[in-house]
N, CA, C and O atoms as a Maestro MAE file, in Angstrom:
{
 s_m_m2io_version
 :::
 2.0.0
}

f_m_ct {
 s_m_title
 :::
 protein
 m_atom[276] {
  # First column is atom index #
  i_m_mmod_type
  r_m_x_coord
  r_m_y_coord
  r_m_z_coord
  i_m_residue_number
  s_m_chain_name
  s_m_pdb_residue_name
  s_m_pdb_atom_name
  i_m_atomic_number
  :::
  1 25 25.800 22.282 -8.583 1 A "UNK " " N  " 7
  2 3 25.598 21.357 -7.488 1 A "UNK " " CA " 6
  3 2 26.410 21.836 -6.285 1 A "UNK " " C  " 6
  4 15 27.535 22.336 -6.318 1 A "UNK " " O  " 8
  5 25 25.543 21.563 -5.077 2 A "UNK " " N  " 7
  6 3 26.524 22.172 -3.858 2 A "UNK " " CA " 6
  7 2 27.162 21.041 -3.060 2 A "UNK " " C  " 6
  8 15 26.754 19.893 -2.889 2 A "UNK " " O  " 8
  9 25 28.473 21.757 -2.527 3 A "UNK " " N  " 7
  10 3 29.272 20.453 -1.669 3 A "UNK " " CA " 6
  11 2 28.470 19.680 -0.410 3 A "UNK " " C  " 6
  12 15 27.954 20.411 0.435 3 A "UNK " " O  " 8
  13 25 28.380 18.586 -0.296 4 A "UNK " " N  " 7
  14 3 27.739 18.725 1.139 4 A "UNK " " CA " 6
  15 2 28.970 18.263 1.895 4 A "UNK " " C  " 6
  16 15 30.023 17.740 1.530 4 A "UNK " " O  " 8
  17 25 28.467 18.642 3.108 5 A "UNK " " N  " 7
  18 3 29.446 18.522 4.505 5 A "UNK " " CA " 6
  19 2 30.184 17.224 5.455 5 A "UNK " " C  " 6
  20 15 29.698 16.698 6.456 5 A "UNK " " O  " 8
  21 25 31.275 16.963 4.909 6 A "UNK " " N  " 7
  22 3 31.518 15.726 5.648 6 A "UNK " " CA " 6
  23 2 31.020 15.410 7.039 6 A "UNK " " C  " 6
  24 15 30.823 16.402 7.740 6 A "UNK " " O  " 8
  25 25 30.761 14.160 7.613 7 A "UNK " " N  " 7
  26 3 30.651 14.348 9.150 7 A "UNK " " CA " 6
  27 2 32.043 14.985 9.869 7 A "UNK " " C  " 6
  28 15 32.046 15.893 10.700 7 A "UNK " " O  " 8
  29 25 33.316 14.222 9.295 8 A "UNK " " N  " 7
  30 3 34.613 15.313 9.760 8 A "UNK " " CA " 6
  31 2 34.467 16.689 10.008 8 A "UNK " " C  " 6
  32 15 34.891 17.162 11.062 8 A "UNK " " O  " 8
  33 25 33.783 17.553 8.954 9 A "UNK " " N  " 7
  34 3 34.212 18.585 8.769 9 A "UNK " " CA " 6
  35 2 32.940 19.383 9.429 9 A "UNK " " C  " 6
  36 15 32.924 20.597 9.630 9 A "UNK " " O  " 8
  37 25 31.800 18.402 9.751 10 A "UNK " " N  " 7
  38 3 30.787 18.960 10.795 10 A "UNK " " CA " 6
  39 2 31.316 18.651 12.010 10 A "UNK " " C  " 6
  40 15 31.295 19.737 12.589 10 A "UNK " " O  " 8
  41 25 31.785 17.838 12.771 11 A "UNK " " N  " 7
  42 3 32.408 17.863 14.266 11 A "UNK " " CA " 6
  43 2 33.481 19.113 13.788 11 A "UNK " " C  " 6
  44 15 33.372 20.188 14.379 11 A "UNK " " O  " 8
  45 25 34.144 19.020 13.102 12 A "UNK " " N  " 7
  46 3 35.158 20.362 13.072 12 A "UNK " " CA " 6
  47 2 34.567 21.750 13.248 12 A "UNK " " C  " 6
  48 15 35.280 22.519 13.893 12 A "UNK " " O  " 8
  49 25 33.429 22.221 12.813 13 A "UNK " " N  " 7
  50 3 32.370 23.109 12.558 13 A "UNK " " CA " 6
  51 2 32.208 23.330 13.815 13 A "UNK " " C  " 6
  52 15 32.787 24.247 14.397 13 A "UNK " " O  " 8
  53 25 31.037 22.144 14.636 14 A "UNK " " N  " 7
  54 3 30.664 22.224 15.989 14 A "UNK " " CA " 6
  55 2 31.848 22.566 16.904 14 A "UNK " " C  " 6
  56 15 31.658 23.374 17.813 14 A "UNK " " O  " 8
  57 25 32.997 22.038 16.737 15 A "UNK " " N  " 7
  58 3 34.284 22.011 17.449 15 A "UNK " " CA " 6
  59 2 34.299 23.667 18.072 15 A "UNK " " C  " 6
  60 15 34.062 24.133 19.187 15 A "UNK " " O  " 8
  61 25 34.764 24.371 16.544 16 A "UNK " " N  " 7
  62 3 34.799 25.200 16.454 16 A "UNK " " CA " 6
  63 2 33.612 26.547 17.402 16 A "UNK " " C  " 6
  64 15 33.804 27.494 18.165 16 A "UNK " " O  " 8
  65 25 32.661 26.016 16.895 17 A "UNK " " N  " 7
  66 3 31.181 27.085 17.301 17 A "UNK " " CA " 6
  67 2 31.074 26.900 18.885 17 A "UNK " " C  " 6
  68 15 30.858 27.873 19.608 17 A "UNK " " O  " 8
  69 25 31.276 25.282 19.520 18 A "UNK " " N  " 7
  70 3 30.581 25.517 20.757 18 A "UNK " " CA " 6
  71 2 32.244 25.091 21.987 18 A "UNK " " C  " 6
  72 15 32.017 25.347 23.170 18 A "UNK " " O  " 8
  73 25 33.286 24.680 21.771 19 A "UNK " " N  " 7
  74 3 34.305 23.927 22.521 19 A "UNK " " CA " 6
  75 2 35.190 25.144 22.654 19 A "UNK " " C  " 6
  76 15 35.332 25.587 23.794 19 A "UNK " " O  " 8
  77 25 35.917 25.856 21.474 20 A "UNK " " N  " 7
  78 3 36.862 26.808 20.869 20 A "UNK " " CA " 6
  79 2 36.468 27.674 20.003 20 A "UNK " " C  " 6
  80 15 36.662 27.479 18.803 20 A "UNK " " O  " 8
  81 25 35.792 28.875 20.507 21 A "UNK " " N  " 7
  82 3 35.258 29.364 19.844 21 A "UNK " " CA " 6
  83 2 36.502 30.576 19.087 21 A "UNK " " C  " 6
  84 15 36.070 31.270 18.166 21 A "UNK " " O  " 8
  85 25 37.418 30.693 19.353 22 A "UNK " " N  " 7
  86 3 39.087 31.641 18.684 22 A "UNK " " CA " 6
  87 2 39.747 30.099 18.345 22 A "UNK " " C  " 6
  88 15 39.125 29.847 19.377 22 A "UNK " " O  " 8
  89 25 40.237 29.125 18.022 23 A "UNK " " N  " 7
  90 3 40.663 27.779 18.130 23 A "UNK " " CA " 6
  91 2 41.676 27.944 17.080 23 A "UNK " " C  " 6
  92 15 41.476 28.636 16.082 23 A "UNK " " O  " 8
  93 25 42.754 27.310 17.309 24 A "UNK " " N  " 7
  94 3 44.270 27.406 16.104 24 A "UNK " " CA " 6
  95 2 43.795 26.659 14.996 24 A "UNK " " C  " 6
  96 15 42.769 25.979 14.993 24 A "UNK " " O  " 8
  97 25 44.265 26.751 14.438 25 A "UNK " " N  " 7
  98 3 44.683 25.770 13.252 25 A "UNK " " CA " 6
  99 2 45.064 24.830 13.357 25 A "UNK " " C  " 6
  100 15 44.599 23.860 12.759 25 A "UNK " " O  " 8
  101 25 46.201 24.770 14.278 26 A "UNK " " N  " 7
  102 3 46.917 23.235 14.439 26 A "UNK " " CA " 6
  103 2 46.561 22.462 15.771 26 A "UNK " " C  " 6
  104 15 46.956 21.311 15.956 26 A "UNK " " O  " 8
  105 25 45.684 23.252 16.819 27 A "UNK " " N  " 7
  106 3 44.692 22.466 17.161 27 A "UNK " " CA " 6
  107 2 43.361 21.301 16.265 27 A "UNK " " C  " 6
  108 15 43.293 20.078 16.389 27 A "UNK " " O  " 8
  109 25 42.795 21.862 15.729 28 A "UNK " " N  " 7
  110 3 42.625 21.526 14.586 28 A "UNK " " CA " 6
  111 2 42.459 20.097 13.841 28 A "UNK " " C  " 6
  112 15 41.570 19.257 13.699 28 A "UNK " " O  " 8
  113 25 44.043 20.320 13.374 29 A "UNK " " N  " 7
  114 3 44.848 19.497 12.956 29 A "UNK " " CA " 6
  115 2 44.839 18.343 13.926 29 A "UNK " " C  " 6
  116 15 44.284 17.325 13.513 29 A "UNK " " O  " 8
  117 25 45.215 18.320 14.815 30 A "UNK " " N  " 7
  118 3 45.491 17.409 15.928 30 A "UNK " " CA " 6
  119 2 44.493 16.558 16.249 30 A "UNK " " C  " 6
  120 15 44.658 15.387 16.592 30 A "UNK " " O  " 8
  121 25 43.249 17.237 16.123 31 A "UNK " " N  " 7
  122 3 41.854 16.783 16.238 31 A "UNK " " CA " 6
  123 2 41.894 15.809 15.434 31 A "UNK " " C  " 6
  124 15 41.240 14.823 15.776 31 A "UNK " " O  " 8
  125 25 42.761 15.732 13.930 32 A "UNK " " N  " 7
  126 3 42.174 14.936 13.548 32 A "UNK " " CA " 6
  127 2 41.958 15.610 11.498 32 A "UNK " " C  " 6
  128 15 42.055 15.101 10.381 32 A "UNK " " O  " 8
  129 25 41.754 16.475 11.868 33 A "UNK " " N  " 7
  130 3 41.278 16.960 10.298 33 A "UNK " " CA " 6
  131 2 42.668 17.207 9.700 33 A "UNK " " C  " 6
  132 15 43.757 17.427 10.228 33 A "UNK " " O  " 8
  133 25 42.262 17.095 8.388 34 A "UNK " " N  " 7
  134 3 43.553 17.483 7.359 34 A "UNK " " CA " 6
  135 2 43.208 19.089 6.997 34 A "UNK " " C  " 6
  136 15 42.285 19.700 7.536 34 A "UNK " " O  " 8
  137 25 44.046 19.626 6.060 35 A "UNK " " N  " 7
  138 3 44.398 20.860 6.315 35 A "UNK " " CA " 6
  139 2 43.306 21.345 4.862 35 A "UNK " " C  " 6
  140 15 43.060 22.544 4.733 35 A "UNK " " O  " 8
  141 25 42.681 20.273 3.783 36 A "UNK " " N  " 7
  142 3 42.100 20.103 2.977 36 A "UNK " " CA " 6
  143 2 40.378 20.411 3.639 36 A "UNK " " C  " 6
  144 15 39.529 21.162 3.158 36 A "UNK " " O  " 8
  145 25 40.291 19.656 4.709 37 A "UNK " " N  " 7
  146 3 39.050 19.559 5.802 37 A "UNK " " CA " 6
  147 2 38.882 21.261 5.921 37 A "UNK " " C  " 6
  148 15 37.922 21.925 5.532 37 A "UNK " " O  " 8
  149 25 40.448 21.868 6.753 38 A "UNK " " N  " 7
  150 3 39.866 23.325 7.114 38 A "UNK " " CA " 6
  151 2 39.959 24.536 5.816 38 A "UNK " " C  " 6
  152 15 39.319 25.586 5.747 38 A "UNK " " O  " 8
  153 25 40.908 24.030 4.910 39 A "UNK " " N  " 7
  154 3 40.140 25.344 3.776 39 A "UNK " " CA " 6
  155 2 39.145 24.653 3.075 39 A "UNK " " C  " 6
  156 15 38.880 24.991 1.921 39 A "UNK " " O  " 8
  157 25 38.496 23.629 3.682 40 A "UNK " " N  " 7
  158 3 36.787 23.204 2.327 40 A "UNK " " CA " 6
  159 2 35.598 24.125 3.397 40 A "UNK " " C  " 6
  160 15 34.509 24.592 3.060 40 A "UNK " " O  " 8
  161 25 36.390 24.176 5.004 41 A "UNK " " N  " 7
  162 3 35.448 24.729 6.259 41 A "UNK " " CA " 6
  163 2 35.416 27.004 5.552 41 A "UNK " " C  " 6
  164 15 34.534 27.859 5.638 41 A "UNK " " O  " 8
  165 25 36.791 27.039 4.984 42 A "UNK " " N  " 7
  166 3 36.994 28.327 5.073 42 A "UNK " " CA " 6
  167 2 36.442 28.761 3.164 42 A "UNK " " C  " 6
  168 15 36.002 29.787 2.646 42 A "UNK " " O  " 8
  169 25 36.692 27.704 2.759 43 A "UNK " " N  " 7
  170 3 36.785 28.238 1.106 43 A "UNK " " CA " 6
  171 2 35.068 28.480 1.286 43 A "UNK " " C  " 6
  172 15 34.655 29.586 0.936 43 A "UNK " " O  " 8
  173 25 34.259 27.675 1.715 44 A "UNK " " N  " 7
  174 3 32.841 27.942 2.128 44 A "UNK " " CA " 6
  175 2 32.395 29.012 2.894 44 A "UNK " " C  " 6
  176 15 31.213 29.339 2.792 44 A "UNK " " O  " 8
  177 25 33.088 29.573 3.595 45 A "UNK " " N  " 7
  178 3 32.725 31.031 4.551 45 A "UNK " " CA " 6
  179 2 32.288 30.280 6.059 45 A "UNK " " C  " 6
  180 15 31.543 30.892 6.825 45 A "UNK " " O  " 8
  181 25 32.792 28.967 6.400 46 A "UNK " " N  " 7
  182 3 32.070 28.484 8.060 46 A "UNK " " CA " 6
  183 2 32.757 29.158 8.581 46 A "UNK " " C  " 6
  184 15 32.285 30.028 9.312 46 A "UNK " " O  " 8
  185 25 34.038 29.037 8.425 47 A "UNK " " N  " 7
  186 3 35.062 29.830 9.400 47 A "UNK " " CA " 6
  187 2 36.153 30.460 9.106 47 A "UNK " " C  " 6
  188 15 37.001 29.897 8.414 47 A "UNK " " O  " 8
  189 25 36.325 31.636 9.535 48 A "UNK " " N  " 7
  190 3 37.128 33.010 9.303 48 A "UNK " " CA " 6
  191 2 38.503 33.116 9.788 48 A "UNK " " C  " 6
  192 15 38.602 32.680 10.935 48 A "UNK " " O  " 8
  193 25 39.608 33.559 9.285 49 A "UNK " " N  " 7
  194 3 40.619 33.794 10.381 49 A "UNK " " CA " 6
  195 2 40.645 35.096 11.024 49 A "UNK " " C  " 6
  196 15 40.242 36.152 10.537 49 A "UNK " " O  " 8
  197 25 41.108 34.931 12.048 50 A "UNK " " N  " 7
  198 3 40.636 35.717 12.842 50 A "UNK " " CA " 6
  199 2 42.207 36.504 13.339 50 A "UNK " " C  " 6
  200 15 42.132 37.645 13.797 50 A "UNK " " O  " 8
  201 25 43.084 36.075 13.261 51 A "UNK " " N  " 7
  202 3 44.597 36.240 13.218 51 A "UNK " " CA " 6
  203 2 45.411 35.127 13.111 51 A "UNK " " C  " 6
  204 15 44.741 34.101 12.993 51 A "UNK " " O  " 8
  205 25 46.924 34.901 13.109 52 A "UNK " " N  " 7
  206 3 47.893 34.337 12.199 52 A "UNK " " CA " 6
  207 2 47.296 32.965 13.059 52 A "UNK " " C  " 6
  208 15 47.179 32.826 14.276 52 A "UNK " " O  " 8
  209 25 46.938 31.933 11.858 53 A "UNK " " N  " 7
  210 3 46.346 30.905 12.486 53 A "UNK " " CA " 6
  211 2 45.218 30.452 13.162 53 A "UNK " " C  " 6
  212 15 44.867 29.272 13.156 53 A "UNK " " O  " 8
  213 25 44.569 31.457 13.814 54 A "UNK " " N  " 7
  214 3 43.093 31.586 14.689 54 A "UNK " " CA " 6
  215 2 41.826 31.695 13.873 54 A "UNK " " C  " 6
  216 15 41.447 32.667 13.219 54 A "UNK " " O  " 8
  217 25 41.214 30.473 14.035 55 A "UNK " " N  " 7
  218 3 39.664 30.578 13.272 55 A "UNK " " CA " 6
  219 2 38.580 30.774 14.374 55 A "UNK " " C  " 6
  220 15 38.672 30.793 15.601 55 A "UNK " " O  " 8
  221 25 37.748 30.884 13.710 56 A "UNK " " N  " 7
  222 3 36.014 31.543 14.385 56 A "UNK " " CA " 6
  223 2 35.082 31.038 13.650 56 A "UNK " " C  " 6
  224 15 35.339 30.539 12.554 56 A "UNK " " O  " 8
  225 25 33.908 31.094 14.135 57 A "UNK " " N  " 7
  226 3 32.743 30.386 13.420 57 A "UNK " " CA " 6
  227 2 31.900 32.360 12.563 57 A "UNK " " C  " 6
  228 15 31.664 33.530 12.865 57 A "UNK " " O  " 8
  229 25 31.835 31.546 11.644 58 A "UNK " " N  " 7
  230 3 31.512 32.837 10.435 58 A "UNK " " CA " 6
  231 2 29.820 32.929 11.147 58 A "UNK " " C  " 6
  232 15 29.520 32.556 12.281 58 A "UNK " " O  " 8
  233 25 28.981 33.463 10.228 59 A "UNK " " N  " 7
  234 3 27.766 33.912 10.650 59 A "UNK " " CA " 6
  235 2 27.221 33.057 9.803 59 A "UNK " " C  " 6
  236 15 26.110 32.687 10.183 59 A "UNK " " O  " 8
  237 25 27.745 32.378 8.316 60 A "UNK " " N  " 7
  238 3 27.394 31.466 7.800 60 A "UNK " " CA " 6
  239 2 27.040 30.157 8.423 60 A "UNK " " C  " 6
  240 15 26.009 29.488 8.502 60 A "UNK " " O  " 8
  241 25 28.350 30.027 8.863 61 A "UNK " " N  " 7
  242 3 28.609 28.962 10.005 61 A "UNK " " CA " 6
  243 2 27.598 28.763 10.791 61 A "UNK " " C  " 6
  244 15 27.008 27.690 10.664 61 A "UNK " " O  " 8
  245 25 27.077 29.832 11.913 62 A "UNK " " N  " 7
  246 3 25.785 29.704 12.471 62 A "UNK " " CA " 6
  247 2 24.819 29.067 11.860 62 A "UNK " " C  " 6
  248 15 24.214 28.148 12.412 62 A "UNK " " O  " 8
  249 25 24.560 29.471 10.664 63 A "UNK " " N  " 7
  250 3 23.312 28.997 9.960 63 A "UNK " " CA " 6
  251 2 23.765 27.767 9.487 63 A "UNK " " C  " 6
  252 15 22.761 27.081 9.679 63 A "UNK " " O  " 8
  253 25 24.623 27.000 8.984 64 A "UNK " " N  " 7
  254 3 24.577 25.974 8.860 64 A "UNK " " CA " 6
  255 2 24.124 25.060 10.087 64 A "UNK " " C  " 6
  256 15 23.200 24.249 10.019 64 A "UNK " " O  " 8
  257 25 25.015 25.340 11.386 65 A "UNK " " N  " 7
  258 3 24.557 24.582 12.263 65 A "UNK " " CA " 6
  259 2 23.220 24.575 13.196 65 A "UNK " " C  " 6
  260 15 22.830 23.733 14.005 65 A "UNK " " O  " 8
  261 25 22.483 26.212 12.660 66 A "UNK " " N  " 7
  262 3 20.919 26.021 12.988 66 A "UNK " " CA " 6
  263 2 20.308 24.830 12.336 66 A "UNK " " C  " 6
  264 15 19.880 23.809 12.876 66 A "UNK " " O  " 8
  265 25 20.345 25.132 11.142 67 A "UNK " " N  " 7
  266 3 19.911 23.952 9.811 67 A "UNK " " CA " 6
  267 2 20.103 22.755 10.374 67 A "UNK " " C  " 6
  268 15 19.119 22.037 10.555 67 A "UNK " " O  " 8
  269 25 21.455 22.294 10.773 68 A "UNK " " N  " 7
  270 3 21.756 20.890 10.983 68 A "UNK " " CA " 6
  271 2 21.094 20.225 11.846 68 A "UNK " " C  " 6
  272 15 20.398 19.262 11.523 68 A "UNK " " O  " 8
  273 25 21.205 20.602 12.931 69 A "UNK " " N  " 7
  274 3 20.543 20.547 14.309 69 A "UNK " " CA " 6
  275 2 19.547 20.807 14.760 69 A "UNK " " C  " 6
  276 15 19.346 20.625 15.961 69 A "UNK " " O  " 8
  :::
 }
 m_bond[275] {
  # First column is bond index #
  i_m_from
  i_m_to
  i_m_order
  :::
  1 1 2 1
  2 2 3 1
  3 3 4 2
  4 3 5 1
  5 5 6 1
  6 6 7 1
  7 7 8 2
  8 7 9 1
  9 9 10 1
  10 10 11 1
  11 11 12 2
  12 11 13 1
  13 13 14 1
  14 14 15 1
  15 15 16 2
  16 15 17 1
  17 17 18 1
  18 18 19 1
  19 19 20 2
  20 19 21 1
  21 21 22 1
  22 22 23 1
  23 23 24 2
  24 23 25 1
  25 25 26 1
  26 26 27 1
  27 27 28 2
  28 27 29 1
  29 29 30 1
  30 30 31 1
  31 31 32 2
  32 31 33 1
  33 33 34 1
  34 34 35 1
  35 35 36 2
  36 35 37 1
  37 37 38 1
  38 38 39 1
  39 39 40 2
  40 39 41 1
  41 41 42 1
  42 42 43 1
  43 43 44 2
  44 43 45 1
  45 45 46 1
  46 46 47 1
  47 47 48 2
  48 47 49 1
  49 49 50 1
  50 50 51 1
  51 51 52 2
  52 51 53 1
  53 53 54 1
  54 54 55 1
  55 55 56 2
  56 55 57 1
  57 57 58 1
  58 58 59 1
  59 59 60 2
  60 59 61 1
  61 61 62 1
  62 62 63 1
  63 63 64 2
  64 63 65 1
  65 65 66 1
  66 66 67 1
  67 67 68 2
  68 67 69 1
  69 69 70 1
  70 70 71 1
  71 71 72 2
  72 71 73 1
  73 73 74 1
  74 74 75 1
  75 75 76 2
  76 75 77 1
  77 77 78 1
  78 78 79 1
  79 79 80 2
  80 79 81 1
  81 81 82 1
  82 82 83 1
  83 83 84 2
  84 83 85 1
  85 85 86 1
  86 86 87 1
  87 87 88 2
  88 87 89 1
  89 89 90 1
  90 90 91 1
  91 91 92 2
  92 91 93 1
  93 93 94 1
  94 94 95 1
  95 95 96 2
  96 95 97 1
  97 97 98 1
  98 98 99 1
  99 99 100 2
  100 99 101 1
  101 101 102 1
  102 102 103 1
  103 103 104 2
  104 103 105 1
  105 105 106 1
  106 106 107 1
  107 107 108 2
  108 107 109 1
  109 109 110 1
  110 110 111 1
  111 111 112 2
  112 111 113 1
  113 113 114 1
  114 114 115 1
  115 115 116 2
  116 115 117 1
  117 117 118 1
  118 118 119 1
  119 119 120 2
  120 119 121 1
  121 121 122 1
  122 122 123 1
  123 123 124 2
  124 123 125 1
  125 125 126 1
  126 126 127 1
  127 127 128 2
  128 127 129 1
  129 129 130 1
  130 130 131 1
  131 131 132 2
  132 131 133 1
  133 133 134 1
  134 134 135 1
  135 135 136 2
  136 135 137 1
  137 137 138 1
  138 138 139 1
  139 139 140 2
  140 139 141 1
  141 141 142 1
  142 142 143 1
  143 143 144 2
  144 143 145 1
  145 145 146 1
  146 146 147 1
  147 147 148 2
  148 147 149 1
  149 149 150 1
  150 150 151 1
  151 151 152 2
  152 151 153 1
  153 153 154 1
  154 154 155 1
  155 155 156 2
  156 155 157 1
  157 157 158 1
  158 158 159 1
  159 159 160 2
  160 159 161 1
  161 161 162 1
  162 162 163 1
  163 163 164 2
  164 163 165 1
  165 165 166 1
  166 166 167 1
  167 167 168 2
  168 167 169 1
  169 169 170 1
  170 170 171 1
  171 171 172 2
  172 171 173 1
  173 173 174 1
  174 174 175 1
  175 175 176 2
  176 175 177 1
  177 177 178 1
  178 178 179 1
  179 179 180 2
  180 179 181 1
  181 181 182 1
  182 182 183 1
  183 183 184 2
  184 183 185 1
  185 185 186 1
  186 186 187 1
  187 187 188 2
  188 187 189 1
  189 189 190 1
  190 190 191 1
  191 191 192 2
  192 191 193 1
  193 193 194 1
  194 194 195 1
  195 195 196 2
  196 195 197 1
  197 197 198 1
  198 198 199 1
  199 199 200 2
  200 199 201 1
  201 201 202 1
  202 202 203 1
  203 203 204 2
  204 203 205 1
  205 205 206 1
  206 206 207 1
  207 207 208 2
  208 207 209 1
  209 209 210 1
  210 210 211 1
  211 211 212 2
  212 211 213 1
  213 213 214 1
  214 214 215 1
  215 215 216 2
  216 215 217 1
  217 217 218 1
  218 218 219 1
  219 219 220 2
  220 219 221 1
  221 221 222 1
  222 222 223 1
  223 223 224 2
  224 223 225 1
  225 225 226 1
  226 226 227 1
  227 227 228 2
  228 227 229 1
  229 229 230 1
  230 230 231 1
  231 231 232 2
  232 231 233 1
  233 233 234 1
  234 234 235 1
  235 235 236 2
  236 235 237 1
  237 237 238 1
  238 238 239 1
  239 239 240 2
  240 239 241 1
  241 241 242 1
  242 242 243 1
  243 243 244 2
  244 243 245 1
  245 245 246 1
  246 246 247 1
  247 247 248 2
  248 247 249 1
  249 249 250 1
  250 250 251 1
  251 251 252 2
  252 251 253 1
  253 253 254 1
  254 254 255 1
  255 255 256 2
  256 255 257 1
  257 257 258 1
  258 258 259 1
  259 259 260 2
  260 259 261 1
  261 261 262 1
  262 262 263 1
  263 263 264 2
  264 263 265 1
  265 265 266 1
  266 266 267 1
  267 267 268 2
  268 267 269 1
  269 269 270 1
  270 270 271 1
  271 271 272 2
  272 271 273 1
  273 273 274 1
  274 274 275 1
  275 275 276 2
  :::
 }
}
C-alpha cells in the first residue's frame, strides 16, 4: 500500500517547487511543518538536498505535482 500525501506536506511540496525553489530546512520548519513532514517529503524522493540544509524539488516531485493539479 502507498503513503498518500498530507495536505501539509503538499503546500510544503508546492512551497518548495514554485515560492523557493533552493529553500532551507528551517525555513521550512517555520512554515509550519515538522521535521517528520520533511523526511516523509525526502524518504519519498519529492525533495533532494541540495547542500547542508538546502532542499529542491526532485523530478519525482514534478510528477507528483503534474498529477495533482
Amino acid at each position: 500500500m502507498t503513503d498518500a500525501i498530507s495536505p501539509l506536506q503538499l503546500r510544503l511540496l508546492k512551497m518548495v517547487a514554485s515560492h523557493h525553489p533552493d529553500v532551507a530546512r528551517e525555513h521550512l520548519l517555520k512554515a509550519g511543518a515538522t521535521e517528520a513532514d520533511v523526511a516523509w517529503l525526502e524518504r519519498h524522493d519529492l525533495v533532494r538536498e541540495t547542500g547542508p540544509g538546502r532542499l529542491h524539488l526532485s523530478h519525482m516531485g514534478r510528477q507528483v505535482l503534474k498529477r495533482i493539479t
